[in-house]
C-alpha positions as CSV (number, residue, x, y, z in Angstrom):
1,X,0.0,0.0,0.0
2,X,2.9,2.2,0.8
3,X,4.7,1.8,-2.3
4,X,1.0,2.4,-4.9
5,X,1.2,5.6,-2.3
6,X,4.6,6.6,-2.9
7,X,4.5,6.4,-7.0
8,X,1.0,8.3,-6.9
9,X,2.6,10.8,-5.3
10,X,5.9,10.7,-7.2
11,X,3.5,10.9,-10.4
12,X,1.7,13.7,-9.3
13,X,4.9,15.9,-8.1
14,X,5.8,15.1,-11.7
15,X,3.2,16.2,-13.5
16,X,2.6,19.0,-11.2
17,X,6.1,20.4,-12.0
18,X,5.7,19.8,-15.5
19,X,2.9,22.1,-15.3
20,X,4.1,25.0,-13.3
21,X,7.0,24.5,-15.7
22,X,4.9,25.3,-18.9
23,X,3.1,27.9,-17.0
24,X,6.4,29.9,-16.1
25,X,7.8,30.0,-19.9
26,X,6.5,33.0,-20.2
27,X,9.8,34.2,-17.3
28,X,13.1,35.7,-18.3
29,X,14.8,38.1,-21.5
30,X,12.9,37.8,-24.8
31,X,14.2,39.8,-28.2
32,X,11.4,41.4,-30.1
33,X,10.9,39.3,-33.4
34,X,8.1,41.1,-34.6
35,X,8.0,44.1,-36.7
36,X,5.6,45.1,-34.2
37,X,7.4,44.3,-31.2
38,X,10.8,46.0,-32.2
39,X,8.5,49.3,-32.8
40,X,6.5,49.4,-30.0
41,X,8.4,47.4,-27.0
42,X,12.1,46.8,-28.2
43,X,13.2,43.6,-25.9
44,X,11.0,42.8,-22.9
45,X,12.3,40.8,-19.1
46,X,9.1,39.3,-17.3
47,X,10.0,37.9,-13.5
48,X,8.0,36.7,-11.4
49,X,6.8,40.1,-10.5
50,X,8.2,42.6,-12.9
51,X,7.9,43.6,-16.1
52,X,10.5,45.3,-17.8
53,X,10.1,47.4,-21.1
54,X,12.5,49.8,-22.3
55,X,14.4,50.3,-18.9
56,X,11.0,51.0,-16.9
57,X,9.6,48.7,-14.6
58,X,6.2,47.4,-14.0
59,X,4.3,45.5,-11.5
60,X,3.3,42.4,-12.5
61,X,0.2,40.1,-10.5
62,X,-0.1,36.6,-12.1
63,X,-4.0,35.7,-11.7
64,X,-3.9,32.3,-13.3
65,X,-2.9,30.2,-15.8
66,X,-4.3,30.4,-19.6
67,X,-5.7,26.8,-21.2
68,X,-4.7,25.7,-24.5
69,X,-8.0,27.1,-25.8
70,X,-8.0,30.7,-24.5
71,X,-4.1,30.7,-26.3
72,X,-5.1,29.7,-29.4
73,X,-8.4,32.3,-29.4
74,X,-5.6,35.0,-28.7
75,X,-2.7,34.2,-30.5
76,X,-3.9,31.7,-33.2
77,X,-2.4,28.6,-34.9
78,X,1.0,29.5,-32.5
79,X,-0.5,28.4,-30.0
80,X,-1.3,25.1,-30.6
81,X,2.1,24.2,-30.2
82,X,2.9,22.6,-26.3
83,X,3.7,25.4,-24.2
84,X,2.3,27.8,-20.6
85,X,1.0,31.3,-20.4
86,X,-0.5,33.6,-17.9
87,X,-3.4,35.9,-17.3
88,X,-1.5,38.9,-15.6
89,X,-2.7,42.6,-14.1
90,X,-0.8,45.5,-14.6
91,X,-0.6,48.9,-14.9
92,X,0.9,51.2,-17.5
93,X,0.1,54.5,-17.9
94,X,-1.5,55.4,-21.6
95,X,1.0,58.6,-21.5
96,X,4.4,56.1,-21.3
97,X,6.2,55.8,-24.4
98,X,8.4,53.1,-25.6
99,X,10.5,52.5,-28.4
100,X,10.1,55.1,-31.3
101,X,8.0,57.4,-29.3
102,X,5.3,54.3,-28.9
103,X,2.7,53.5,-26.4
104,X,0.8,50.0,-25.9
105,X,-3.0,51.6,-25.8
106,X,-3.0,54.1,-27.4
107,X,-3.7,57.0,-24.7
108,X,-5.7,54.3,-22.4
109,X,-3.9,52.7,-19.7
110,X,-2.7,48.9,-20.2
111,X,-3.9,46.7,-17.3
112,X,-3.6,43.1,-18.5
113,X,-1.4,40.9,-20.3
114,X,-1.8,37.4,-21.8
115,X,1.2,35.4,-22.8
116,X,1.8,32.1,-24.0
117,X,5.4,30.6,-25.0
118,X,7.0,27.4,-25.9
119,X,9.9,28.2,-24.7
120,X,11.5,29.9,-27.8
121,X,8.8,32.1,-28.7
122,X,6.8,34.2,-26.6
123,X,3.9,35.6,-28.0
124,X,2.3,38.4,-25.7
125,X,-1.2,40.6,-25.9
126,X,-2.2,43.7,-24.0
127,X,-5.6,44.7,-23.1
128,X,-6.8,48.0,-21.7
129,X,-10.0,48.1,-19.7
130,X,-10.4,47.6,-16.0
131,X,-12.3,44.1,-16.4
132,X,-10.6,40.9,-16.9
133,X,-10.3,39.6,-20.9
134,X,-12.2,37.2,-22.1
135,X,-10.0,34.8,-24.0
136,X,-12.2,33.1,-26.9
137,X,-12.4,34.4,-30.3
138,X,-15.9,35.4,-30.5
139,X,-14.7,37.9,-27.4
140,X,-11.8,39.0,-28.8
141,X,-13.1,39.8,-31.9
142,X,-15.9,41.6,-30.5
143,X,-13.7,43.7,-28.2
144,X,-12.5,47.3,-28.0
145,X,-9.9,46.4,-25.4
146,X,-7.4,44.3,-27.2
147,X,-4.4,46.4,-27.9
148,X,-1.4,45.1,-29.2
149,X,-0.1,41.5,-30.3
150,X,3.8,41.0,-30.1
151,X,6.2,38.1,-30.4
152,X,9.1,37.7,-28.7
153,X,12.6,35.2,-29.3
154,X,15.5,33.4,-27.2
């Protein structure tokens, strides 16, 4: 009985690593790789609680893990592809520029961001708005909040 005991939990430590592995992809130095990216952002650093755009700082609060469906509403056929993102609340001011004189919204303030990465790529939207995205495409489509869609390389 012990042992059955020992490898479920062994299993489950596994797989439960595995997963908060693919969730934190989105963590550490990505290059811009888009057009879109290297005009707007330039490189981006995401830690656990920072992101880093241009030299400035911002506070970053995971809320939860995105599903396989909710990346591929967002960020399409990419997505499909094994991999982890996050659902995160921040806030940047609609006034801060980045690279090129650039802002993320527009002149509203950016308070969420949606990643998704399989470890090479990272693939990352911003939403304004104070209420949390909805991530399916019907949603997306439909909304006024959906900002900018940037990819990101190791």
């Amino acid at each position: 009985m012990c042992g059955v005991a020992a490898a479920w939990m062994l299993g489950w430590s596994v797989c439960a690593g595995a997963w908060a592995q693919d969730a934190n992809q989105d963590r550490g130095y990505w290059q811009a790789a888009s057009q879109t990216a290297r005009e707007i952002t330039g490189d981006i650093a995401i830690s656990e609680t920072k992101l880093s755009i241009n030299f400035s700082r911002f506070t970053l609060a995971q809320i939860r893990e995105l599903t396989p469906a909710e990346a591929t509403a967002a960020f399409g056929a990419e997505a499909r592809a094994s991999g982890g993102g996050n659902l995160y609340r921040l806030d940047v001011p609609g006034e801060k520029r980045f690279a090129h004189h650039n802002t993320l919204c527009g002149e509203q303030e950016t308070q969420w961001m949606a990643t998704w990465s399989d470890g090479r790529t990272l693939q990352v939207a911003f939403f304004s708005g104070s209420d949390m995205p909805v991530l399916t495409e019907q949603a997306l489509a439909q909304s006024q909040n959906v900002c900018e869609l940037l990819t990101y390389g190791r």
